[in-house]
C-alpha positions in Angstrom: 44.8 -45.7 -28.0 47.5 -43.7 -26.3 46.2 -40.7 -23.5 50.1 -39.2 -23.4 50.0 -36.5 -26.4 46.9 -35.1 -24.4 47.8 -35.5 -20.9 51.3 -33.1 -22.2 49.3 -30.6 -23.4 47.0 -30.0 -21.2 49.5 -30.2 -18.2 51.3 -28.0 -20.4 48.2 -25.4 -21.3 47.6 -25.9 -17.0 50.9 -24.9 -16.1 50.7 -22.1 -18.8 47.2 -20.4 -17.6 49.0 -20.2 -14.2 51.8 -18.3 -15.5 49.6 -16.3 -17.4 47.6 -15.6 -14.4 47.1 -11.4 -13.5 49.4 -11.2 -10.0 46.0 -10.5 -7.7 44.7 -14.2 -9.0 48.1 -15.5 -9.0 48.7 -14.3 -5.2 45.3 -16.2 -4.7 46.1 -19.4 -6.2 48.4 -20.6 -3.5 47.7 -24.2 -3.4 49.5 -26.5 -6.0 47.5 -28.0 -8.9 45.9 -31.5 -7.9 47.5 -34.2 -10.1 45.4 -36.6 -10.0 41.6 -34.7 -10.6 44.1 -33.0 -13.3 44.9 -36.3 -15.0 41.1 -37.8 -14.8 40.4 -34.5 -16.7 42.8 -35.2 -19.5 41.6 -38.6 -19.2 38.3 -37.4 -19.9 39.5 -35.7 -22.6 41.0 -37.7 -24.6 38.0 -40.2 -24.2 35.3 -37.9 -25.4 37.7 -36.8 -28.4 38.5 -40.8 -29.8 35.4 -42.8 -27.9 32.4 -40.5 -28.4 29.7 -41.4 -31.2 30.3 -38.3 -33.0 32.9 -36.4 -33.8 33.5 -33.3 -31.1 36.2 -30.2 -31.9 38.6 -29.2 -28.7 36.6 -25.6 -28.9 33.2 -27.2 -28.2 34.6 -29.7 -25.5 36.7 -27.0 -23.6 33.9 -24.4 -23.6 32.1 -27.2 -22.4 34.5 -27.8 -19.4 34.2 -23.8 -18.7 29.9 -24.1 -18.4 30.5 -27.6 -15.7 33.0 -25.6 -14.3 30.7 -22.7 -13.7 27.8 -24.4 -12.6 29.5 -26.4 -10.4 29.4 -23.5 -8.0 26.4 -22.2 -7.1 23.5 -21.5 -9.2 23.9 -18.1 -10.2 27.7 -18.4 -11.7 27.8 -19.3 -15.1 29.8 -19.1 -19.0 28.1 -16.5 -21.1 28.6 -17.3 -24.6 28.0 -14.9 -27.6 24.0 -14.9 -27.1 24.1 -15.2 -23.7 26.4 -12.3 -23.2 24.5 -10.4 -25.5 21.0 -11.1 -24.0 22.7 -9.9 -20.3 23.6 -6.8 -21.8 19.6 -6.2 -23.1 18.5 -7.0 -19.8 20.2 -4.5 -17.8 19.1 -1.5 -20.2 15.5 -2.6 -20.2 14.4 -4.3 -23.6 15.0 -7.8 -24.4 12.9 -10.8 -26.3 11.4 -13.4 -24.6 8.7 -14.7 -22.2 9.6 -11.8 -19.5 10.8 -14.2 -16.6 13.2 -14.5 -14.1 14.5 -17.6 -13.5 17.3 -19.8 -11.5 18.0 -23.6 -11.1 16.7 -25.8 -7.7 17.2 -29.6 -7.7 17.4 -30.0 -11.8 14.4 -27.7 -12.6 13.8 -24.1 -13.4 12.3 -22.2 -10.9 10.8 -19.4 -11.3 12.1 -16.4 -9.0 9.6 -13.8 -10.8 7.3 -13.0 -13.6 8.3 -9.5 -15.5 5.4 -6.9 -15.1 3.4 -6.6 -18.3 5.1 -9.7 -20.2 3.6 -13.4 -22.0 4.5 -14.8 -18.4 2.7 -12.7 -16.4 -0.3 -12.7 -18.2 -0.3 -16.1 -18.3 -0.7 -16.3 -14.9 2.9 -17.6 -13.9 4.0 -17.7 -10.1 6.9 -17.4 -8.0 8.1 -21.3 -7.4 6.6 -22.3 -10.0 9.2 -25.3 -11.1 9.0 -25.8 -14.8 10.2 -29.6 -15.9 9.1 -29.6 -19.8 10.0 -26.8 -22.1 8.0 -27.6 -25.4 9.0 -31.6 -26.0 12.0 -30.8 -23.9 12.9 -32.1 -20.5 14.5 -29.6 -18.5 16.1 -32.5 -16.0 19.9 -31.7 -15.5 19.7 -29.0 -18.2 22.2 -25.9 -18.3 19.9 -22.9 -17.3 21.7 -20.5 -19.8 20.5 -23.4 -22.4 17.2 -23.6 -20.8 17.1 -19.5 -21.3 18.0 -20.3 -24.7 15.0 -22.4 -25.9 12.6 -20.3 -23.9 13.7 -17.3 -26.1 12.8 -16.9 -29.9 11.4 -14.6 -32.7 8.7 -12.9 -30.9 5.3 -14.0 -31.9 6.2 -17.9 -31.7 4.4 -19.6 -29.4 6.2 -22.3 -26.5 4.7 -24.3 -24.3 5.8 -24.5 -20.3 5.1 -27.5 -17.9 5.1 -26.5 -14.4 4.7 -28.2 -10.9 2.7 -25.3 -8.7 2.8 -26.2 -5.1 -0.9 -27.0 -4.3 -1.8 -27.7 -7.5 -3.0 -31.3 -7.7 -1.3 -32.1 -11.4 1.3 -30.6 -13.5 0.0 -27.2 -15.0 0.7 -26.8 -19.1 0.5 -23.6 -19.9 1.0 -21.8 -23.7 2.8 -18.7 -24.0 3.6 -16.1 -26.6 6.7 -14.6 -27.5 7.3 -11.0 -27.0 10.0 -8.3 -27.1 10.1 -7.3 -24.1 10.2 -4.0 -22.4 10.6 -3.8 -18.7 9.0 -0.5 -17.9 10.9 0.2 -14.3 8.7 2.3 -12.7 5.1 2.9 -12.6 3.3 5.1 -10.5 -0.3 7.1 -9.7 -2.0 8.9 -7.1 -4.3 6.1 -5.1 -6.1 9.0 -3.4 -5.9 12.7 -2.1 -1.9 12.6 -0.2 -1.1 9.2 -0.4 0.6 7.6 -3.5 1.6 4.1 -5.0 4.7 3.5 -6.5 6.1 0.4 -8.2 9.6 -0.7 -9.0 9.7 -4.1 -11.3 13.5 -4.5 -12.1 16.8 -2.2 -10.9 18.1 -1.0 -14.1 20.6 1.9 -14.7 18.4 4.2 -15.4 15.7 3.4 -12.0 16.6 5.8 -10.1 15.9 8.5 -12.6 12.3 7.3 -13.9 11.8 7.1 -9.8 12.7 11.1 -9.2 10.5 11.5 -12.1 7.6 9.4 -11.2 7.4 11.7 -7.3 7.9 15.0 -9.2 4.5 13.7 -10.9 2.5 12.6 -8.1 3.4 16.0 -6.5 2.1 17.7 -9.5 -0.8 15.4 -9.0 -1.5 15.9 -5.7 -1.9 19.3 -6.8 2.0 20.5 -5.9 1.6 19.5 -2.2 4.2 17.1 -0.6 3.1 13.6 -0.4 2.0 12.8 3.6 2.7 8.8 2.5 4.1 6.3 -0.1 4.0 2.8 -0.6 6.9 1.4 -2.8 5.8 -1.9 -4.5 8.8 -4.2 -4.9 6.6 -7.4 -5.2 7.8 -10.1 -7.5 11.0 -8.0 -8.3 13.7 -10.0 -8.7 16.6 -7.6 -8.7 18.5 -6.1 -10.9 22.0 -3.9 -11.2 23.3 -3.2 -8.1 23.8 0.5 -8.7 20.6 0.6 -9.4 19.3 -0.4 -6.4 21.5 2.0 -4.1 20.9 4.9 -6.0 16.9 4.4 -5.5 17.2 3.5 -1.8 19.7 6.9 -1.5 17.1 8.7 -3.0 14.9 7.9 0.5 17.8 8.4 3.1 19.3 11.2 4.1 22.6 9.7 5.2 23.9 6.3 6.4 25.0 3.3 4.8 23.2 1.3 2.4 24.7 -1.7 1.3 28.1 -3.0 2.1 29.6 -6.0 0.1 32.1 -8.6 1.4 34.4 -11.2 -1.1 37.5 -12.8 -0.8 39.4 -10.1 -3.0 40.0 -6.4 -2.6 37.5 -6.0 -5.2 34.6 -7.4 -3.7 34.9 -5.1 -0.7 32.2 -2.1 -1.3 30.6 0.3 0.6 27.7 2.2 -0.7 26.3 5.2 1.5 23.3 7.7 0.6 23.9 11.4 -0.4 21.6 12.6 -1.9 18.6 13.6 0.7 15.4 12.4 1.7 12.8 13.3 -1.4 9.9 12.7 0.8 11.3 14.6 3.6 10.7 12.2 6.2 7.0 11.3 5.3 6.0 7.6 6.0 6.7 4.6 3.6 5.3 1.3 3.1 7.3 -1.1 2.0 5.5 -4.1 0.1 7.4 -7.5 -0.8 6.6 -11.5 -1.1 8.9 -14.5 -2.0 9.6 -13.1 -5.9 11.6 -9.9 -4.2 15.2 -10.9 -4.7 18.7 -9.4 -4.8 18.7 -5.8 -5.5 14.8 -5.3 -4.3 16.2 -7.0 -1.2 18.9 -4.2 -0.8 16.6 -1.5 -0.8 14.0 -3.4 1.3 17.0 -3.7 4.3 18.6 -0.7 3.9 15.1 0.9 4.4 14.3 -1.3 6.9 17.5 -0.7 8.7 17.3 2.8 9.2 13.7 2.7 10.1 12.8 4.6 7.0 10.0 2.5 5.8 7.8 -0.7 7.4 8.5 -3.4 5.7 4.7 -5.3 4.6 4.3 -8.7 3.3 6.0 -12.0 3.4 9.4 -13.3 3.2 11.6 -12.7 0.6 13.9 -15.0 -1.7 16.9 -14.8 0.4 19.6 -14.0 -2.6 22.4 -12.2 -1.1 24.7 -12.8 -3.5 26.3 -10.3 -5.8 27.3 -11.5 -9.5 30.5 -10.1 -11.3 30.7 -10.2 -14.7 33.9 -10.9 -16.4 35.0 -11.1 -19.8 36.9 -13.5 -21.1 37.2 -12.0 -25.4 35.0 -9.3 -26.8 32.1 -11.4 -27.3 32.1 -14.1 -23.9 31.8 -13.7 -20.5 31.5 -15.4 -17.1 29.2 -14.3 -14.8 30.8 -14.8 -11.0 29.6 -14.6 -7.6 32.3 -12.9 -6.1 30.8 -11.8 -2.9 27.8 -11.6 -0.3 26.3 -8.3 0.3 25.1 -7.3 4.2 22.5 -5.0 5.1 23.4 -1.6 7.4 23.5 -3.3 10.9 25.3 -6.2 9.1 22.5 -8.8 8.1 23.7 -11.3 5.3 20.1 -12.1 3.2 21.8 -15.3 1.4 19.3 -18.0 2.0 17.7 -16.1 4.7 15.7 -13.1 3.1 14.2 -10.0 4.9 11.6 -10.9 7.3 9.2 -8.0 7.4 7.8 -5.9 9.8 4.1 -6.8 9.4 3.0 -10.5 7.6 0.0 -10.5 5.5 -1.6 -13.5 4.3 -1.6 -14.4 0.4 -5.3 -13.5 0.1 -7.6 -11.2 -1.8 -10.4 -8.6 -1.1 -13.8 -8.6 -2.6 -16.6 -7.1 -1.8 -19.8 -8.6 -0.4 -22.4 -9.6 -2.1 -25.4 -7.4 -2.7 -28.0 -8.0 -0.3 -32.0 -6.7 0.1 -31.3 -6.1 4.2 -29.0 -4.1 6.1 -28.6 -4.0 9.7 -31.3 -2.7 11.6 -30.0 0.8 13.9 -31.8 3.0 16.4 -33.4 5.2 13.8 -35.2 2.2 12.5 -36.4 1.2 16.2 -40.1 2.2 16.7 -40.9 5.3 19.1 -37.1 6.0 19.0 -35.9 9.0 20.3 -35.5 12.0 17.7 -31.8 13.8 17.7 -32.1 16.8 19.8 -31.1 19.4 16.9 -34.4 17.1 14.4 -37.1 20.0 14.7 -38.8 17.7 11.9 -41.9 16.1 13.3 -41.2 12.1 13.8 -42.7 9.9 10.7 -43.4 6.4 10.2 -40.4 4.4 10.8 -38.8 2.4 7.8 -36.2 0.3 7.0 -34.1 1.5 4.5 -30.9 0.0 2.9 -27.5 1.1 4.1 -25.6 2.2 1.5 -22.6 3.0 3.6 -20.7 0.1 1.9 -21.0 0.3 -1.9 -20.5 -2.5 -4.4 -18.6 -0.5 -7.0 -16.6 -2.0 -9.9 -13.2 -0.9 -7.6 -14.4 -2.8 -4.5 -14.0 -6.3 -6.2 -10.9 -7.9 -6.3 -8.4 -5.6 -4.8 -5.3 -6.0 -3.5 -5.5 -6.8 -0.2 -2.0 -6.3 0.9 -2.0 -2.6 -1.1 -5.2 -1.7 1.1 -3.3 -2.9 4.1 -0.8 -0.4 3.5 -2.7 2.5 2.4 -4.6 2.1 5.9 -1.2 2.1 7.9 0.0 5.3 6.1 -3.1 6.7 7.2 -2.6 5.5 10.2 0.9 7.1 10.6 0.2 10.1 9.2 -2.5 10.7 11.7 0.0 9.3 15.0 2.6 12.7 13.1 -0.3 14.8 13.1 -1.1 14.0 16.9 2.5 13.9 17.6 2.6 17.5 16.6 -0.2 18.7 18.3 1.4 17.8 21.4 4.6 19.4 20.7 2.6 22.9 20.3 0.4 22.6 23.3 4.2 22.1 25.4 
């Protein structure tokens, strides 16, 4: 077996992609090739292509090379093949088929960053962290994640069958899912009461912003065409998005100032993104909700926000990925998707593996409403020979305990969402500190 006829070309097809190299990459590249990693490669090479069991092609083992080369470098670079480049490109404009989850690699698994809003996963009742080892018969130990994306797509309708490791769970959870095309509606919105509004963001796609102007001209119309005194944007279990995306919907809150600023080691990398459009809600208060499944572009909008004291951040820590992706085709049909630089908050915060603490931390809990009960608390009017109320002309009767129906047990008591209750009563809160604030400012 003789290694030279490989170890010439490829030292030759090195030496040629370096030549070939645009002048900003070739200015870049400034250290000289190392030999010797070079020649265990074309040792490698030359192995796999006489040694191995089967028969492998130069195509499949190079593209190979590329996908160990990419995720060699952090867990959100990788080689887009044909499928993979094509499913990236359904993603970002909203309909895609799959399970409708977001996903990333930790210590050999899949984790799951976040469940897509109406989608198989979410009804199925998958978390954020969820780690998922088995995929159908399939271990998932060392896999590629754009492979592991692979097999947990299909024709929709087919089922697939997840095993995941749940922190607090005792044993490994198997859960059945089925296939969907999905289609990530961006925004979703209603009127929770009289003034105050809800308003949910899932994913940053191009077209976020726009639904999100829409949505508020709505819940003005609903609010019967008066301004809303209070919002709470819901960017739970949103993990991220286009980056454009996520400026143009924080710009949409901010009347000037930056929002995002990005840093690489090319000129490229180096972006600045400032708001100029106007405050829609003219300065009224905003609640800002997130938990560990906010990533990336949710985390943009979340800082920015937060920066400028536009909104009070509510919940619990987010995911932490400060990292912005780059994608960059290599033919028509393949890409690589690079991260090619970290992006900062306003006052110069880098999220990467920190996330945005917020303002107020709420526990991971739910509200229900008490149980029915035949008592209520006694009060004075119950008391025997109480005193009447001085305006009660009525003569005094019999006293009798009667129930308290101050606290009703209605069907929208049970089960809500205690962290979206916590932030309607804050807006409430805030809007009555403005109103006092402005009472002051006449009486001056």
């Amino acid at each position: 077996m003789t290694k030279t006829p490989y170890l010439s070309v490829l030292f030759s097809l090195s030496l040629g992609l370096v030549a070939a190299m645009p002048l900003s990459a070739a200015k870049v590249q400034s250290e000289p090739l190392p030999l010797e990693i070079l020649k265990e490669f074309t040792d490698a090479f030359a192995s796999i292509k006489t040694d191995y069991v089967e028969k492998v092609d130069d195509k499949t083992i190079l593209k190979n090379a590329i996908k160990g080369m990419m995720s060699g470098l952090d867990p959100h670079s990788s080689y887009l093949d044909e499928k993979s480049f094509k499913h990236l490109k359904e993603g970002t404009t909203g309909e895609f088929g799959g399970l409708g989850i977001e996903v990333g690699m930790e210590d050999g698994l899949i984790k799951v960053i976040s469940p897509i809003d109406d989608t198989p996963a979410q009804r199925a009742g998958i978390q954020p962290g969820d780690l998922i080892f088995r995929i159908d018969d399939n271990s998932v130990k060392e896999m590629e994640l754009d492979d592991a994306v692979k097999l947990m797509r299909g024709k929709p309708g087919t089922e697939i069958k997840l095993s995941i490791i749940r922190e607090g769970a005792d044993k490994p959870i198997n859960v059945t899912l089925k296939r969907a095309v999905i289609k990530v509606k961006s925004v979703k919105f209603r009127l929770l009461e009289e003034d105050f509004a809800y308003l949910r963001i899932s994913s940053f796609q191009s077209r976020t912003a726009e639904q999100l102007k829409k949505a508020l001209k709505s819940l003005r119309k609903d609010n019967k065409k008066q301004p809303l005194k209070g919002l709470i944007l819901d960017l739970r279990n949103n993990p991220g998005g286009v980056l454009n995306g996520s400026v143009d919907v924080a710009d949409v809150f901010l009347n000037h100032g930056l929002i995002v600023y990005t840093q690489g080691r090319i000129k490229d990398s180096e972006l600045r993104f400032s708001a100029s459009r106007g405050d829609a809600l003219n300065g009224a208060p905003i609640v800002v909700l997130v938990n560990g499944g906010s990533a990336s572009a949710s985390e943009i909008v979340a800082g920015a926000l937060q920066d400028h004291r536009r909104a009070i951040i509510m919940g619990t820590k987010t995911f932490g990925k400060g990292s912005v992706q780059t994608i960059k085709p290599l033919t028509q049909k393949t890409a690589i998707k690079l991260t090619t630089a970290r992006y900062y908050t306003p006052s110069g915060r880098s999220i990467q593996a920190e996330g945005i603490e917020p303002d107020i931390t709420l526990a991971n809990v739910s509200l229900e409403s008490k149980e029915k009960s035949s008592f209520s608390q006694i009060k004075e009017s119950n008391l025997k020979g109480h005193l009447e109320h001085p305006k009660d002309k009525k003569p005094s009767k019999k006293s009798k305990v009667t129930k308290d129906t101050s606290e009703k047990d209605t069907k929208d008591n049970k089960n809500k969402d205690y962290a979206l209750h916590e932030a309607l009563n804050l807006l409430k809160g805030l809007n009555i500190l403005g109103m006092n604030k402005s009472a002051q400012k006449t009486k001056k």
